[in-house]
N, C-alpha and C positions, 0 to 999 in steps of 0.2 A: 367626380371621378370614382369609379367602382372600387372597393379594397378588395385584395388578393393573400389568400392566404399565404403566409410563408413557404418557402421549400425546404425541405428537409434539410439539404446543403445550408439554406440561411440561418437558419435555425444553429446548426452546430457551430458557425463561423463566429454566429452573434454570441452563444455561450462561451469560446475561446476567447472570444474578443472582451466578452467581460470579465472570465476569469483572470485576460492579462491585466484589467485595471487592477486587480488584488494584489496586498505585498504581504509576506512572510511574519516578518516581525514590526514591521512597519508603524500600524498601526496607532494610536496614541494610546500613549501606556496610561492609564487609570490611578494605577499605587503600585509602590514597591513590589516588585514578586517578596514572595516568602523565603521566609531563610532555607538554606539546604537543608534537608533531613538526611539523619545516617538512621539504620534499620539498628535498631536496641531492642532486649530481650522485652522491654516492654510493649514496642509495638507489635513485638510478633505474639505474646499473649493476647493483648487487645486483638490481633486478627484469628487468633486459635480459637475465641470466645466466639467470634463474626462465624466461623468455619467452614466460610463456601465464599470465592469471589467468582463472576459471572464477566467472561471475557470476550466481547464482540473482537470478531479480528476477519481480515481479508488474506492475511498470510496462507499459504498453503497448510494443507489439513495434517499432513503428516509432521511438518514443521511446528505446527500451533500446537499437537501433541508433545512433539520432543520438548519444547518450550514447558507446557506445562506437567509433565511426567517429571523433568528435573527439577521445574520451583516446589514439587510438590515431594520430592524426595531431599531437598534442602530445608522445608519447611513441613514436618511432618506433622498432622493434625490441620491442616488445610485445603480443600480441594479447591480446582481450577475447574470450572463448568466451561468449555471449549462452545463458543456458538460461530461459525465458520461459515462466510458466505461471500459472494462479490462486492468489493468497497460502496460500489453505488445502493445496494440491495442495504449493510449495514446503515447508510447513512437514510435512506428513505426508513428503515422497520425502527431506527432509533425515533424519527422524527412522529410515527406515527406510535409508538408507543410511549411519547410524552405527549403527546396530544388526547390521548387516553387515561392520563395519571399513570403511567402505568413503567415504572421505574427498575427494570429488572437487570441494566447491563451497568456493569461498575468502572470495567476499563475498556474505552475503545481505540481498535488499533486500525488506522485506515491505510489504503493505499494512492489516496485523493488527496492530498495535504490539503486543499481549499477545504474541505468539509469541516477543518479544524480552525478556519478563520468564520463559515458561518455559526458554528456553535460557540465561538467564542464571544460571536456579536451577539450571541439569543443568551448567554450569560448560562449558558448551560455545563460549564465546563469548573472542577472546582484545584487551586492553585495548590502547587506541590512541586517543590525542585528536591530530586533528588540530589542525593548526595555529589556519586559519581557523574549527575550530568551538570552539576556545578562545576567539577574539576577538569574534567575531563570534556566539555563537548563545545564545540565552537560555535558560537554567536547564532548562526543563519541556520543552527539545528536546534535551538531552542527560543521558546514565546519570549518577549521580556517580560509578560508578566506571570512567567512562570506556571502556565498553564498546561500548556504541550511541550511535547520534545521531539525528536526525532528517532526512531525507534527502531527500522530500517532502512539501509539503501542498497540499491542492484540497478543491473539494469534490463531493458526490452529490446530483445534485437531479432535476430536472425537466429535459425537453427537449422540443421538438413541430420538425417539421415546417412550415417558412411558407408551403409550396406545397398543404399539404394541410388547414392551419390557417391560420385568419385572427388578427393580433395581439389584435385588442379580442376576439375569441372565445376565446384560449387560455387553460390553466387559471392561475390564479394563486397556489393552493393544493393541496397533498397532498389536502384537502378537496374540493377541486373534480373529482378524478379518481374519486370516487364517483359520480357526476353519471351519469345511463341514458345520456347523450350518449357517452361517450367508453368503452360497452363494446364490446369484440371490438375496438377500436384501440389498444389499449397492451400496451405490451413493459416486461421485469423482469426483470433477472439473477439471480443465487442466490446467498444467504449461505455455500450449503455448499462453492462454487468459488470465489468471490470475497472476498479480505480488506474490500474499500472495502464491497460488500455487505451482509455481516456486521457491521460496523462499524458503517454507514448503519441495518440495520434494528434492531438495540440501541437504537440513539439514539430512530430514530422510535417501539419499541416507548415506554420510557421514559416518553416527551413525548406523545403520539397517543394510545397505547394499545394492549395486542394487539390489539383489536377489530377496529381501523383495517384488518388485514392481515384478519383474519374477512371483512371487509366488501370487500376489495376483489379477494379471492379469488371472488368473483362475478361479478367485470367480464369474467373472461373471456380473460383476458391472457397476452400470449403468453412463455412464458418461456426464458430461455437463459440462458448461465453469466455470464461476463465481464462485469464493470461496462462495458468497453468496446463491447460485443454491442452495447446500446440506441441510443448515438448512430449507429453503422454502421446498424439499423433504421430509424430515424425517418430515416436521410439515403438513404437505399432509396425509400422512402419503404412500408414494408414492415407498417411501425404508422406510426399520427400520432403516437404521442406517447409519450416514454419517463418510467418511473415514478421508477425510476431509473439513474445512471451519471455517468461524468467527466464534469466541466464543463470538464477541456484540450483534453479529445476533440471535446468540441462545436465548443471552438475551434479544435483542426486544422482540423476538416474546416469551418468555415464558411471559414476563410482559406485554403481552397483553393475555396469556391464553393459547397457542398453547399446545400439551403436548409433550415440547422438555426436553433434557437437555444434559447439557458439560461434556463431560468427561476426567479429568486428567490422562493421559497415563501414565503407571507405569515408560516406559521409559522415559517419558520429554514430554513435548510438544513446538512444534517449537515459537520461539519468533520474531514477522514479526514488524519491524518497518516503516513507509512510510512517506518520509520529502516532504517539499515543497519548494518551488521557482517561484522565477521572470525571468521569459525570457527577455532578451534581443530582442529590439527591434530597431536595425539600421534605421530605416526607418523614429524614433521619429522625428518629429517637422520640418525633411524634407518634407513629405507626408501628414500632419493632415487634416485629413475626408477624405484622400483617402481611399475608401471602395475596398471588396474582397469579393464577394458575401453579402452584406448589413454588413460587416462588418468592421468596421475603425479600420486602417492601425497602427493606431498613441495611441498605449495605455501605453505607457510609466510611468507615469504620475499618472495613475490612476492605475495602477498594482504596483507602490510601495506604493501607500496607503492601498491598497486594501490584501499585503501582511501583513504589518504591525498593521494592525487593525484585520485581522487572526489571527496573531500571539498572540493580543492581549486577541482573545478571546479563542486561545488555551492555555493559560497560566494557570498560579497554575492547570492544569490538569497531574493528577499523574496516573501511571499505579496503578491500582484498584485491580489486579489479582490476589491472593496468589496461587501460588505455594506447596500446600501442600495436601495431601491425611489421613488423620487417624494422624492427628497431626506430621506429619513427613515432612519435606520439600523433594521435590524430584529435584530431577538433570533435567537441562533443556537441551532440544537437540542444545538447542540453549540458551548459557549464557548472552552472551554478545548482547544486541542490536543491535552491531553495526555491527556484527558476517556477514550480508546478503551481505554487501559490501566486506566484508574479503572473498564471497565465495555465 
């Protein structure tokens, strides 16, 4: 009998399907994680000596800035090198630039939580609890062997336009954006660029249906990479109304005026969390100032301080979200946090 290549559709269902055999913390723990670290004037000298740490991150660009313009005015005498790109893009240029020896990112922050259970399996990932994510962070937001943590949470929903959209007209459902009304005006980032994406359309395929995606692959819609892409459209006002993207995003830009706003999907809306981590770097203290395009080899040293004074200043930071529509809590497409690793 002839083989036939896969379809596209199968192809995406089967990676869904395999990323729901994955679990979170699951896994079979190896060894104790490591004791918490608290950030002491000695590791911040050891990192002022290091004096550059290099930060893979999917976070938006303006955001990864604030992040690191304030670790770097807490910590003066240390730069943050910001390298800013979609989760799937970090996780493919990490992979191809260890496959090169080529060791340039110290902390990486994803918005794919699975990419942090395959680096964990390729042993590429080096153990650090901080402090405050000892005290402070619950079970299913960090590794048990102390490797990752969880570093953000938001979520991917809906967004429109008030200038272009009227409230009592706007959709109130994933369901609603089938509607003949709202073809040729919606904007969609891509799973194949974006972690929260990728994430987001698991969840909805899940709960929805693939169909849901058949069906709205009709409307007409305009597409682009970054989960971020959508609210910067809708606040253009370039589409009315995005299908999805961050709900912080929508918040920047409405608190600085834009006329956007989020919308809580009757069915749920997807909950994306993105940890971070210290790479390993084999090369530590054998190689120090060996560079790779003006970059040193040897950042060992200054990547676990550089994690740990992160971690410091993502602390007592709570999801802020509520969940509720007309005084009612609504069902999440996604419950559990930790649900993107599960799947």
């Amino acid at each position: 009998m002839p083989k036939t290549a896969p379809t596209r559709r199968q192809v995406l269902l089967g990676t869904a399907a395999a990323a729901s055999a994955l679990s979170w913390p699951r896994a079979t723990v190896r060894a104790a994680p490591p004791s918490p670290e608290s950030i002491t004037p000695q590791l911040i000298e050891a990192a002022r000596k290091e004096g550059k740490v290099i930060w893979y991150t999917s976070v938006d660009l303006q955001v990864a800035e604030t992040v690191s313009k304030a670790f770097q005015v807490k910590f003066p005498g240390i730069v943050v090198r910001v390298e800013r790109t979609g989760a799937e893009r970090v996780f493919q240029r990490i992979g191809q630039e260890r496959a090169s020896n080529i060791f340039a990112c110290d902390v990486a922050q994803s918005s794919d939580a699975a990419h942090y259970i395959a680096w964990k399996r390729d042993g590429i990932l080096t153990p650090c609890v901080p402090e405050d994510v000892a005290k402070h962070f619950p079970t299913q937001h960090r590794d048990a062997d102390g490797l990752f943590a969880s570093w953000r949470v938001w979520l991917c929903g809906i967004g429109y336009n008030t200038k272009l959209v009227k409230v009592e007209e706007a959709p109130k459902s994933f369901g609603d954006l089938l509607e003949p009304q709202w073809a040729g005006k919606l904007v969609k980032a891509h799973p194949s660029y974006s972690g929260t994406i990728m994430t987001a359309t698991q969840q909805m395929a899940r709960d929805l249906g693939w169909s849901y995606f058949e069906k709205l692959a009709k409307q007409k819609v305009m597409q682009v990479q970054s989960a971020g892409d959508p609210p910067r459209k809708v606040a253009l006002g370039e589409r009315a109304v995005m299908v999805d993207g961050t709900d912080y995003l929508i918040t920047l830009l409405k608190e600085k005026g834009d006329p956007v706003e989020f919308v809580y999907a009757t069915e749920g809306t997807p909950l994306i969390t993105g940890p971070a981590a210290i790479m390993k770097n084999p090369l530590t203290r054998m190689r120090r100032g060996f560079s790779t395009t003006g970059r040193s080899r040897s950042r060992h040293n200054s990547s676990t301080s550089m994690s740990e004074a992160y971690g410091r200043l993502a602390s007592g930071r709570r999801a802020r979200y509520t969940f509720h529509r007309n005084n009612k809590k609504l069902p999440l497409l996604c419950c559990k946090p930790s649900r993107r690793a599960e799947g």
